[in-house]
VEXNU-801791 format. One record per residue: residue number from 1; residue in three letters; x, y, z of N, C-alpha, C, O in turn. Coordinates in Angstrom, 3 decimals, padded with zeros to 6 digits. Example, Ala and Ser with C-alpha at 12.3 -4.5 7.8 and 13.67 -1.06 7.14 Angstrom:
2
site n = 1 | res = ALA | n.x = 013.190 | n.y = -005.690 | n.z = 007.800 | ca.x = 012.300 | ca.y = -004.500 | ca.z = 007.800 | c.x = 013.200 | c.y = -003.300 | c.z = 007.800 | o.x = 014.236 | o.y = -003.319 | o.z = 008.465
site n = 2 | res = SER | n.x = 012.850 | n.y = -002.250 | n.z = 007.080 | ca.x = 013.670 | ca.y = -001.060 | ca.z = 007.140 | c.x = 012.900 | c.y = 000.030 | c.z = 007.870 | o.x = 013.409 | o.y = 001.138 | o.z = 008.039
! end
This chain:
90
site n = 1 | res = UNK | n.x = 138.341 | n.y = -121.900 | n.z = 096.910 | ca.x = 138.208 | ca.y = -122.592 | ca.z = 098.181 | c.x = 136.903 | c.y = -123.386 | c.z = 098.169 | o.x = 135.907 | o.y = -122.818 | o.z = 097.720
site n = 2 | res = UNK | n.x = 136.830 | n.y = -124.310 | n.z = 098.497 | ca.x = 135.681 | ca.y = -125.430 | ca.z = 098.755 | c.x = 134.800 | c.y = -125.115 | c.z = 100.011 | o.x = 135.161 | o.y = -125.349 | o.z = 101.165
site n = 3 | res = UNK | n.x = 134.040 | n.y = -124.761 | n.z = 099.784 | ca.x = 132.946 | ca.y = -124.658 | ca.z = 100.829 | c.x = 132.631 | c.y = -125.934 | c.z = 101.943 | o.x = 132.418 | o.y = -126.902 | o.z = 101.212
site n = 4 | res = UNK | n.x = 132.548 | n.y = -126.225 | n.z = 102.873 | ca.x = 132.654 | ca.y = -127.096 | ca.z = 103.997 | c.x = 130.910 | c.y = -127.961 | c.z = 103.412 | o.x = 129.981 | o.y = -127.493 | o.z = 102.754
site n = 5 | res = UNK | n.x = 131.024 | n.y = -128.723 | n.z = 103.755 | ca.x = 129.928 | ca.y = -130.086 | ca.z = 103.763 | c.x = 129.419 | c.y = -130.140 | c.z = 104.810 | o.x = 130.168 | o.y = -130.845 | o.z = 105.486
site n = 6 | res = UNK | n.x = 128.245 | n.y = -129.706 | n.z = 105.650 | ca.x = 127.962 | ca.y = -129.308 | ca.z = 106.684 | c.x = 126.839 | c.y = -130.451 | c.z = 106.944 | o.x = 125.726 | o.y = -130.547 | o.z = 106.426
site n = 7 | res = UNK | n.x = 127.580 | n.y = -131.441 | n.z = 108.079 | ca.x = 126.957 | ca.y = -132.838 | ca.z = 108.976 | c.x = 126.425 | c.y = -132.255 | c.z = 109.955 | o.x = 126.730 | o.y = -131.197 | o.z = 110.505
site n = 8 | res = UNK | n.x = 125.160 | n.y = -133.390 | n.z = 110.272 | ca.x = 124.585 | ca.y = -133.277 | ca.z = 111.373 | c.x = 124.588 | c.y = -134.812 | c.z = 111.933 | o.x = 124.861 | o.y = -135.825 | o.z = 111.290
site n = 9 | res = UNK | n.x = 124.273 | n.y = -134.725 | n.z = 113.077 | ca.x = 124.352 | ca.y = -136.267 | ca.z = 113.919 | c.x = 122.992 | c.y = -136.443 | c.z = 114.494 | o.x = 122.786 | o.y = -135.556 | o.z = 115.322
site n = 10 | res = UNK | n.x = 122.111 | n.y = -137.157 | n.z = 114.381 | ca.x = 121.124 | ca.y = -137.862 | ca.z = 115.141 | c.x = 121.646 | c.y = -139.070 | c.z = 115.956 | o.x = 121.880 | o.y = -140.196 | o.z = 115.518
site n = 11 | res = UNK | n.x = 121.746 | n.y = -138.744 | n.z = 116.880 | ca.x = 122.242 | ca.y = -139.703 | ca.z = 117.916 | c.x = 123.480 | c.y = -139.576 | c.z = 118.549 | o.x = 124.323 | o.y = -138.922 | o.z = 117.935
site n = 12 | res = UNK | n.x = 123.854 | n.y = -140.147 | n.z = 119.865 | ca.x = 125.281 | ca.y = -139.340 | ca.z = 120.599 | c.x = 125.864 | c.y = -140.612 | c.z = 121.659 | o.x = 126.545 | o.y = -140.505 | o.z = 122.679
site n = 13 | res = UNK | n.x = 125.436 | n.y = -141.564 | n.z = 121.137 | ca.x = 125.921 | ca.y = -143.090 | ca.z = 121.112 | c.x = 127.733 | c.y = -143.057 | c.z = 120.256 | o.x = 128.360 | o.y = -142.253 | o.z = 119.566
site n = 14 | res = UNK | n.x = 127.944 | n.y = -144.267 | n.z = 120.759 | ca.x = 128.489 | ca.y = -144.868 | ca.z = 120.842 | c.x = 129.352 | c.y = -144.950 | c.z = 118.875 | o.x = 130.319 | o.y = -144.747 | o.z = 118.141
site n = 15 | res = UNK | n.x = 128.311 | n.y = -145.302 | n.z = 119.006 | ca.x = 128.370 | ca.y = -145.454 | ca.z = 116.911 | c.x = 128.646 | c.y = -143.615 | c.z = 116.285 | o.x = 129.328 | o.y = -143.016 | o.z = 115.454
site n = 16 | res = UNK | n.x = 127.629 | n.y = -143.340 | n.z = 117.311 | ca.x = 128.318 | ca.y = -141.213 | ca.z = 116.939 | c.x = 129.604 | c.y = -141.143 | c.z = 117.306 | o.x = 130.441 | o.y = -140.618 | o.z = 116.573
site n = 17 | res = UNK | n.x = 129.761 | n.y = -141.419 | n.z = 117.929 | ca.x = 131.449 | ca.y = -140.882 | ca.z = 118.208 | c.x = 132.104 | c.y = -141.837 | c.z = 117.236 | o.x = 132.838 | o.y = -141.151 | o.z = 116.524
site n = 18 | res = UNK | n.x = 132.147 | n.y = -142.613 | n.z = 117.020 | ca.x = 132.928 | ca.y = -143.459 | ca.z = 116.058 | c.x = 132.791 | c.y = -142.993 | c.z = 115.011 | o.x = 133.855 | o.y = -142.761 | o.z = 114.437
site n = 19 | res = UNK | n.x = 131.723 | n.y = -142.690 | n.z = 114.377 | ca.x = 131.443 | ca.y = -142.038 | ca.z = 112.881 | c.x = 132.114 | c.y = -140.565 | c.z = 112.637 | o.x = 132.687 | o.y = -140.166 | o.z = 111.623
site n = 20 | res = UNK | n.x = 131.897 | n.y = -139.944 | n.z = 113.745 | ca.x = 132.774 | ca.y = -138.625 | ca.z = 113.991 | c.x = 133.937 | c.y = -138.670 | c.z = 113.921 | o.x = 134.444 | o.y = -137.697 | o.z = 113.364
site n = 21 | res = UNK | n.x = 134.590 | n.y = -139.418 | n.z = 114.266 | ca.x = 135.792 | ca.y = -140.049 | ca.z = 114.415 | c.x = 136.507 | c.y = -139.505 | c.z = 113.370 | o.x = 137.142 | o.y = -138.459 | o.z = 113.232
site n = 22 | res = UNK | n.x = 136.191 | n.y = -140.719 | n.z = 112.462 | ca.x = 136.565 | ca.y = -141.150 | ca.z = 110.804 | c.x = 136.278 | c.y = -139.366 | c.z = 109.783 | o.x = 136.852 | o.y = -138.863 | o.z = 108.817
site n = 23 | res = UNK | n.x = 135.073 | n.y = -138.912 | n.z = 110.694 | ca.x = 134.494 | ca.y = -137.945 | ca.z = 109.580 | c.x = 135.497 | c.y = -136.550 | c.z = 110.211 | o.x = 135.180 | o.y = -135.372 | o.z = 110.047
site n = 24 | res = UNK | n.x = 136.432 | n.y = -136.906 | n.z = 110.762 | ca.x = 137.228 | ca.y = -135.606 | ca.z = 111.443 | c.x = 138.380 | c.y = -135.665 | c.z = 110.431 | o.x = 139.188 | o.y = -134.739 | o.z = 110.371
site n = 25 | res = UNK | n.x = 138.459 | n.y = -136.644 | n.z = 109.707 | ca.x = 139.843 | ca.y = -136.881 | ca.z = 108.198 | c.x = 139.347 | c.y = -137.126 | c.z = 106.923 | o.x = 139.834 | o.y = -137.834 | o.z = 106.041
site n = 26 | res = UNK | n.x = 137.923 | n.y = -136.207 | n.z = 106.914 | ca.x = 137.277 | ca.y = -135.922 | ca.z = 105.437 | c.x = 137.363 | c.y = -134.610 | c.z = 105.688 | o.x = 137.055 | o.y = -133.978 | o.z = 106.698
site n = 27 | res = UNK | n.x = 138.088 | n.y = -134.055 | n.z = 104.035 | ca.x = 138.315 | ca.y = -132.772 | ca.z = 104.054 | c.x = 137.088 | c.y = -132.159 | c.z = 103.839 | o.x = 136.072 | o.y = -132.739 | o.z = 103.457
site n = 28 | res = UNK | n.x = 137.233 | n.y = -130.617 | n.z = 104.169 | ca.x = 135.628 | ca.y = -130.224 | ca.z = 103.889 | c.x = 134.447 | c.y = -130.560 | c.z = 104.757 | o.x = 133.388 | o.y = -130.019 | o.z = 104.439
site n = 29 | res = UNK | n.x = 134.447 | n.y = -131.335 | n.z = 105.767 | ca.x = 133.600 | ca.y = -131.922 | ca.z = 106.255 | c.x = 133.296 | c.y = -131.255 | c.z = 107.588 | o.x = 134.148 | o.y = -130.690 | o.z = 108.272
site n = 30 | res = UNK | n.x = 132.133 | n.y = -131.357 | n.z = 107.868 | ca.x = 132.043 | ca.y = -129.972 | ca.z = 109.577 | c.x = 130.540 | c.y = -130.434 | c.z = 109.826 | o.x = 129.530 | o.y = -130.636 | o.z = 109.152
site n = 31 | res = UNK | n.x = 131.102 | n.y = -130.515 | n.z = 111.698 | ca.x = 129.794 | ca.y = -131.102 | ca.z = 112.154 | c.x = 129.368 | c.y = -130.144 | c.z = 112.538 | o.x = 130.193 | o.y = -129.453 | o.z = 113.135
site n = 32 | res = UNK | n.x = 128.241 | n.y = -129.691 | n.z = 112.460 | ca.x = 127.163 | ca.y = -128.817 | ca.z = 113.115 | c.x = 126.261 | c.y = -128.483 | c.z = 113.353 | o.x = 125.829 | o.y = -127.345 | o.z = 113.167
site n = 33 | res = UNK | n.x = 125.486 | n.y = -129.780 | n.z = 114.044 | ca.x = 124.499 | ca.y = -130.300 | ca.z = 114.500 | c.x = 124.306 | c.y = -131.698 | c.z = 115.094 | o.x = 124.150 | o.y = -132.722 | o.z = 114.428
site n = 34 | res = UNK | n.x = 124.330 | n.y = -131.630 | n.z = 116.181 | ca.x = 124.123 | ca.y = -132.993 | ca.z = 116.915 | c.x = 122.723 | c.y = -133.045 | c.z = 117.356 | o.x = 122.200 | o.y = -132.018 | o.z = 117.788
site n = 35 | res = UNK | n.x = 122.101 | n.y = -134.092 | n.z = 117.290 | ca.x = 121.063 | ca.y = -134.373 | ca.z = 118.297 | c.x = 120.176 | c.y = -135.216 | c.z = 119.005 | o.x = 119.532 | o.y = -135.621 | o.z = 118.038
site n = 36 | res = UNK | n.x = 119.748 | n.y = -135.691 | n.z = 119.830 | ca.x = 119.357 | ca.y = -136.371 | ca.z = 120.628 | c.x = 118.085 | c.y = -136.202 | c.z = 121.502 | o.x = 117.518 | o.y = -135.183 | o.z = 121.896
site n = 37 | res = UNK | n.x = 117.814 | n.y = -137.515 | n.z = 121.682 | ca.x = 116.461 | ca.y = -137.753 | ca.z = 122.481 | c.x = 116.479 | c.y = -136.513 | c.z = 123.472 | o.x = 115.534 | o.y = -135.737 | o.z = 123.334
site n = 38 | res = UNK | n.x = 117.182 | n.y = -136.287 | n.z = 124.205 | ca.x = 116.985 | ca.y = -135.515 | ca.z = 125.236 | c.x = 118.270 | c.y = -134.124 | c.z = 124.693 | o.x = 119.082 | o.y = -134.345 | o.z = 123.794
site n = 39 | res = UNK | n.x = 118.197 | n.y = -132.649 | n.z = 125.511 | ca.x = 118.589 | ca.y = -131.774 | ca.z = 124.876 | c.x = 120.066 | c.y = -132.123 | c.z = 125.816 | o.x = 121.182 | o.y = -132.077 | o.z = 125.300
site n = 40 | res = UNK | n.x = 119.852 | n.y = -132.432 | n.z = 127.106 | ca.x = 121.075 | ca.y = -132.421 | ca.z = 128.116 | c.x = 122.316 | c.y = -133.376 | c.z = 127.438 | o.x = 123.524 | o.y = -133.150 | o.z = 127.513
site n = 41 | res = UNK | n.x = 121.839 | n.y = -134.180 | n.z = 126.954 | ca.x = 122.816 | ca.y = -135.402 | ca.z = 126.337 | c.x = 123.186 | c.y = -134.573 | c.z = 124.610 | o.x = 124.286 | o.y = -134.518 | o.z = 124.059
site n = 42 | res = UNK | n.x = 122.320 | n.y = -134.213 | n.z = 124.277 | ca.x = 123.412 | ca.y = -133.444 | ca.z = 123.067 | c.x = 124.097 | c.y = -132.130 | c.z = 123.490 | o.x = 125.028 | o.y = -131.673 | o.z = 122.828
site n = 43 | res = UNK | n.x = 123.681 | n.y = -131.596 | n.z = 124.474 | ca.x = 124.878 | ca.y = -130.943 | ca.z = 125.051 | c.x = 126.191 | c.y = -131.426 | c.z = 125.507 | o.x = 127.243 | o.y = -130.854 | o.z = 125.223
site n = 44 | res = UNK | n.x = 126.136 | n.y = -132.110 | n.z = 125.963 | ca.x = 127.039 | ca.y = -132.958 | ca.z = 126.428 | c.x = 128.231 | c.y = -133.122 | c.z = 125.143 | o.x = 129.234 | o.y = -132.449 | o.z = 124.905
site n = 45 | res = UNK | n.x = 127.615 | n.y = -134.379 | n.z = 124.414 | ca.x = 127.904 | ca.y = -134.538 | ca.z = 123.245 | c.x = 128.628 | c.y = -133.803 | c.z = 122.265 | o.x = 129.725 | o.y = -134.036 | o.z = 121.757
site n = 46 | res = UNK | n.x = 127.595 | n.y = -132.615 | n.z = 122.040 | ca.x = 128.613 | ca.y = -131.370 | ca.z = 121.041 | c.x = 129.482 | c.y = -130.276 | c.z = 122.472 | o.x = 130.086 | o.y = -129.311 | o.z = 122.004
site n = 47 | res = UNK | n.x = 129.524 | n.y = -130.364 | n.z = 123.550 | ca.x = 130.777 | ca.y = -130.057 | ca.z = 124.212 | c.x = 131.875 | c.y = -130.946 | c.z = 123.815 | o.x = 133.007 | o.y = -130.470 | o.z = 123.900
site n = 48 | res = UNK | n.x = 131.747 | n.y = -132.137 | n.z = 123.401 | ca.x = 132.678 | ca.y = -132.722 | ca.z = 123.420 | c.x = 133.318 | c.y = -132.722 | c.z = 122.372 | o.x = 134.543 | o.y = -132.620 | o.z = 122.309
site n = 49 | res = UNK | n.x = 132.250 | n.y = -132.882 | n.z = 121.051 | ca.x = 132.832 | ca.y = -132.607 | ca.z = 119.431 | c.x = 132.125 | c.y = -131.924 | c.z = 118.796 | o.x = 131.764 | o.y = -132.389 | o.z = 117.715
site n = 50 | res = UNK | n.x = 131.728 | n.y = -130.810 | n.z = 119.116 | ca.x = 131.463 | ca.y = -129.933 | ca.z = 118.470 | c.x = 130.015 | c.y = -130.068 | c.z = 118.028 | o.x = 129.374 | o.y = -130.896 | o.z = 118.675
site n = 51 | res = UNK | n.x = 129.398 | n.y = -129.460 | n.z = 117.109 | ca.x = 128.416 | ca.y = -128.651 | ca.z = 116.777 | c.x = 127.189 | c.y = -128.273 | c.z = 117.697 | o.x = 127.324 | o.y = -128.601 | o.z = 118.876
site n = 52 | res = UNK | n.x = 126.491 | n.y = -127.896 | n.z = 117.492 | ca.x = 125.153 | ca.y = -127.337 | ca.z = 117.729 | c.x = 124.033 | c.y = -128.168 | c.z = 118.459 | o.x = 123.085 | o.y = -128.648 | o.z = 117.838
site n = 53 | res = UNK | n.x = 124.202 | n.y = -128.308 | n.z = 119.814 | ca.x = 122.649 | ca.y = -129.747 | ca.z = 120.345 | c.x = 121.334 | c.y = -129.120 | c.z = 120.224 | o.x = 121.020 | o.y = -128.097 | o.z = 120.832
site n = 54 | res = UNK | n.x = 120.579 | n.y = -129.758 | n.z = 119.425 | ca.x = 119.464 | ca.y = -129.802 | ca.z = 119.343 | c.x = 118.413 | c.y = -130.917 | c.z = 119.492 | o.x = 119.039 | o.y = -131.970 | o.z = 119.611
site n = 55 | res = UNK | n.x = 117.029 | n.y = -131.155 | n.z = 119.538 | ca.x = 116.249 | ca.y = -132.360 | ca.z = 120.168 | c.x = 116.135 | c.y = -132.828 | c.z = 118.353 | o.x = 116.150 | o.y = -131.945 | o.z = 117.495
site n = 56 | res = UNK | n.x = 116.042 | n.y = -134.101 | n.z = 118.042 | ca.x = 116.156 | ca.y = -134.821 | ca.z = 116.627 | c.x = 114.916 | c.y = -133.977 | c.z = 116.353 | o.x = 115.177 | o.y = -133.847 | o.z = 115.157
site n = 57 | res = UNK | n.x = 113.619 | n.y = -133.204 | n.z = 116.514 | ca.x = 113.044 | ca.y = -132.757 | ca.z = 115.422 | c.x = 113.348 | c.y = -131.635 | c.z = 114.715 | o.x = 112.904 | o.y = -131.258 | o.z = 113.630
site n = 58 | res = UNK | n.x = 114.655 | n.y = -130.829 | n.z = 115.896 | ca.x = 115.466 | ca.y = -129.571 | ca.z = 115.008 | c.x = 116.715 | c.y = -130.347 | c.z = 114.336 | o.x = 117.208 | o.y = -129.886 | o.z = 113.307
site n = 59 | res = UNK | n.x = 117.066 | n.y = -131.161 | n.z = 114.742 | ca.x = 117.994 | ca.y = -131.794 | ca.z = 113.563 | c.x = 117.551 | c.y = -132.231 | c.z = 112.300 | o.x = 118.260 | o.y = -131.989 | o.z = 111.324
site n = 60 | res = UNK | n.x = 116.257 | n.y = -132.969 | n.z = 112.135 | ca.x = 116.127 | ca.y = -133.003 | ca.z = 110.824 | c.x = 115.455 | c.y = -131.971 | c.z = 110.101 | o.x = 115.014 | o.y = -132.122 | o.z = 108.961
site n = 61 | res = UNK | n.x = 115.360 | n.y = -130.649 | n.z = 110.944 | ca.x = 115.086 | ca.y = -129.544 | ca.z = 109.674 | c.x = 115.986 | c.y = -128.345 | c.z = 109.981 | o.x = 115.551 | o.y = -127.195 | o.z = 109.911
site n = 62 | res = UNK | n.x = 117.163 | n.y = -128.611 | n.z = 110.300 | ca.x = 118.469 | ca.y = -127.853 | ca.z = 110.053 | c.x = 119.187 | c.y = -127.478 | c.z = 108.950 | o.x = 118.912 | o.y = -128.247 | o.z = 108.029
site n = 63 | res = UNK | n.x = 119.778 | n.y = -126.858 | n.z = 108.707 | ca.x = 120.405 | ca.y = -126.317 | ca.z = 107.318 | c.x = 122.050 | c.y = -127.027 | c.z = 107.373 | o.x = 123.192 | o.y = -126.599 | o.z = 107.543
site n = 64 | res = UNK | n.x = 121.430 | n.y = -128.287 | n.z = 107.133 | ca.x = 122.542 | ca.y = -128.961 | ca.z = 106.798 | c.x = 122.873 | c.y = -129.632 | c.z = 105.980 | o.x = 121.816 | o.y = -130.258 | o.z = 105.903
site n = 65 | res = UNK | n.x = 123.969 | n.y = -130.423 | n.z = 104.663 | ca.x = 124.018 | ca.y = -130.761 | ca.z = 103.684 | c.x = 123.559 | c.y = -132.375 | c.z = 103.692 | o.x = 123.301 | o.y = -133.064 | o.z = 102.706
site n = 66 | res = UNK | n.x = 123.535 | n.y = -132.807 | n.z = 105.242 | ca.x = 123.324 | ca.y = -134.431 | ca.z = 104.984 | c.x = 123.612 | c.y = -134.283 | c.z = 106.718 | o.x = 124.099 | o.y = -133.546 | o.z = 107.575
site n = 67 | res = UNK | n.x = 122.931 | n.y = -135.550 | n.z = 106.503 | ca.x = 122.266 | ca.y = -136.048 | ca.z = 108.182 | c.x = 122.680 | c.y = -137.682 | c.z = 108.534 | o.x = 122.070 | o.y = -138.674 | o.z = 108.135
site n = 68 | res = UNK | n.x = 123.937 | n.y = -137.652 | n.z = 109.424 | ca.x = 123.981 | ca.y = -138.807 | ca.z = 109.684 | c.x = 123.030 | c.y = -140.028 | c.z = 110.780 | o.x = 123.422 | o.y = -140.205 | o.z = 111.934
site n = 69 | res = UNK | n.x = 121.931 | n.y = -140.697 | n.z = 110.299 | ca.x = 121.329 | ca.y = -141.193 | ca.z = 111.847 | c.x = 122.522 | c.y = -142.317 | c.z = 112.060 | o.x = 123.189 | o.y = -142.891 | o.z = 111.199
site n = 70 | res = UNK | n.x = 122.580 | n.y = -142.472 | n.z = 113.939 | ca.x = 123.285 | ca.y = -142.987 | ca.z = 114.800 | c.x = 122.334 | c.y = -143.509 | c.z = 116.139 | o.x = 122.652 | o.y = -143.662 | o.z = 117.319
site n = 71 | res = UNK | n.x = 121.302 | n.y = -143.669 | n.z = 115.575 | ca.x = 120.407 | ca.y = -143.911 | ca.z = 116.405 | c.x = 120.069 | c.y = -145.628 | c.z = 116.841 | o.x = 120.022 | o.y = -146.556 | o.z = 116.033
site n = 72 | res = UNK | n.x = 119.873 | n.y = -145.718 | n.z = 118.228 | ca.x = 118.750 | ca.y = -147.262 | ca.z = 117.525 | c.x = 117.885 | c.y = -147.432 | c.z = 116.380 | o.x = 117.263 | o.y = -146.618 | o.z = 115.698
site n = 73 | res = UNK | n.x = 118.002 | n.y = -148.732 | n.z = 116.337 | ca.x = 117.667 | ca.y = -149.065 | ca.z = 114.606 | c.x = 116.034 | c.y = -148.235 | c.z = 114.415 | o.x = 115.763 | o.y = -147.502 | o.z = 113.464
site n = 74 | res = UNK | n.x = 114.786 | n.y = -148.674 | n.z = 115.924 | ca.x = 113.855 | ca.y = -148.307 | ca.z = 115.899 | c.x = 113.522 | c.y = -146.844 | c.z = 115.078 | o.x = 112.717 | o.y = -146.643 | o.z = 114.169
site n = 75 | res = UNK | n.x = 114.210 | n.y = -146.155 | n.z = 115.579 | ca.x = 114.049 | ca.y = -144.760 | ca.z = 115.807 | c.x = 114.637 | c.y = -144.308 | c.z = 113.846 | o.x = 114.175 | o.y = -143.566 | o.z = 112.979
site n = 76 | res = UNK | n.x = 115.408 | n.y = -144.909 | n.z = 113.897 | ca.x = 115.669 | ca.y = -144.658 | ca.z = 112.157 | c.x = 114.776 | c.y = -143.846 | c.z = 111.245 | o.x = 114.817 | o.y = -142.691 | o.z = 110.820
site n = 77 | res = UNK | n.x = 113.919 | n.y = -144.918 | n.z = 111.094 | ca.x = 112.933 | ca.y = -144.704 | ca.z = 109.905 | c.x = 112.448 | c.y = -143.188 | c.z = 109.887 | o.x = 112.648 | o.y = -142.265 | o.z = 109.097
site n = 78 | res = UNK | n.x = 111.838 | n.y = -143.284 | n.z = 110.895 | ca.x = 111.410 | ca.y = -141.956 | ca.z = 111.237 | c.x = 111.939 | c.y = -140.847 | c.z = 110.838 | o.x = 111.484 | o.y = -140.096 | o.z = 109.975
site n = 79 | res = UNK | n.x = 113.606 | n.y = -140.624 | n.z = 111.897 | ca.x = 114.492 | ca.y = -140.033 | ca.z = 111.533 | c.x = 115.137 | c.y = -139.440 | c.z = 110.152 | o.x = 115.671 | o.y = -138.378 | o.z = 109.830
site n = 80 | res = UNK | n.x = 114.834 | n.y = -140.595 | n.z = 109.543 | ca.x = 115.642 | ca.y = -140.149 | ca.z = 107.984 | c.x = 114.420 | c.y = -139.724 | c.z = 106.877 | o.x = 114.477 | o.y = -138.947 | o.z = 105.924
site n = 81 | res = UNK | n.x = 113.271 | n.y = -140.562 | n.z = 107.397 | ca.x = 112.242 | ca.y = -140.000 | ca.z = 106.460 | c.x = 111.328 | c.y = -138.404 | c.z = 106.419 | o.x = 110.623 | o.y = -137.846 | o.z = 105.578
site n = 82 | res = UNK | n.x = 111.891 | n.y = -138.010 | n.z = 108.095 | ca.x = 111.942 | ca.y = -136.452 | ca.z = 108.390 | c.x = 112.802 | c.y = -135.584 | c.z = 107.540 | o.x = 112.460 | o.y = -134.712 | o.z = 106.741
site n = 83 | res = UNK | n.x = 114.032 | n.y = -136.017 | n.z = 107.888 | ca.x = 114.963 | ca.y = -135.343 | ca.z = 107.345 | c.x = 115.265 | c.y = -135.342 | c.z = 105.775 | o.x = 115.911 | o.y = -134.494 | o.z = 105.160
site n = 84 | res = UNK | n.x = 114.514 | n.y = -136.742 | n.z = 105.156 | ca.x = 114.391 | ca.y = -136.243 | ca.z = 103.378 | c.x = 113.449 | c.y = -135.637 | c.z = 103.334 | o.x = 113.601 | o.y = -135.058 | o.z = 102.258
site n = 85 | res = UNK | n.x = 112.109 | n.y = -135.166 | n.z = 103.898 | ca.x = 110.785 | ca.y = -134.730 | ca.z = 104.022 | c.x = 111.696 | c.y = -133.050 | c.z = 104.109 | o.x = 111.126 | o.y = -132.266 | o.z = 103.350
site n = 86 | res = UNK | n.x = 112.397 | n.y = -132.668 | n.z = 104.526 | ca.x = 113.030 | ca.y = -131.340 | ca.z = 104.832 | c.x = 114.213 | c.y = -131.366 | c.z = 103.990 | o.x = 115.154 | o.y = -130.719 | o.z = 104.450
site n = 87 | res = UNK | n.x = 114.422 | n.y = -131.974 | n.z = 102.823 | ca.x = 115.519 | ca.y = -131.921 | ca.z = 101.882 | c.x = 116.851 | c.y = -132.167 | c.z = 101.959 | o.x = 117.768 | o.y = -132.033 | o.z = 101.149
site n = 88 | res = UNK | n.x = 116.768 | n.y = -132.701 | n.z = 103.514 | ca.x = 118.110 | ca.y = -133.131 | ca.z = 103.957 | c.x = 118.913 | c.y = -134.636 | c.z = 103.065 | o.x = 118.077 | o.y = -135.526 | o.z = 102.910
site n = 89 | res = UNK | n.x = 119.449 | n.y = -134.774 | n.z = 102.851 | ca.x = 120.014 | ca.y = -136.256 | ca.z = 102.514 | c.x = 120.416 | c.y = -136.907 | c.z = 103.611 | o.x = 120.586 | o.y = -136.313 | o.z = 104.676
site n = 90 | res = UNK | n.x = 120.667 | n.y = -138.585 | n.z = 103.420 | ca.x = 120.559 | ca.y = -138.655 | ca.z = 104.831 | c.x = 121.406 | c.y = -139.820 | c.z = 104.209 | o.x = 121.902 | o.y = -140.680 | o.z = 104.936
! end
């Protein structure tokens, strides 16, 4: 059996749900970790599809296999250079 590929989401836009979307018909694939500027909106968010809301500085040091950002462009850099800084792929 193949062990699941375990996603996380930075961001709960517009472009997240779309990416989720697509990533709900990759086998192996499991979200579990969303997160966002604020904690209320990734609640929201993973009520809706699932995983875990957390504020983006517990998302990029989560135990997850790869980190999708979905963020404004601003906020990126940051984002992904956290999350390779914590061994995440991004």
């Amino acid at each position: 059996m193949t062990p699941p590929t375990r996603w996380g989401v930075a961001g709960t836009g517009g472009i997240a749900a779309a990416f989720l979307d697509d990533l709900a018909h990759v086998p192996h694939a499991e979200l579990v970790a969303v997160g966002s500027r604020t904690l209320d909106r990734a609640q929201v968010f993973a009520a809706e599809r699932g995983g875990v809301a957390m504020a983006y500085a517990d998302v990029v040091a989560a135990d997850l296999d790869v980190l999708y950002v979905a963020t404004p462009h601003p906020q990126h850099r940051d984002l992904a250079l956290a999350a390779i800084g914590n061994g995440i792929p991004v």
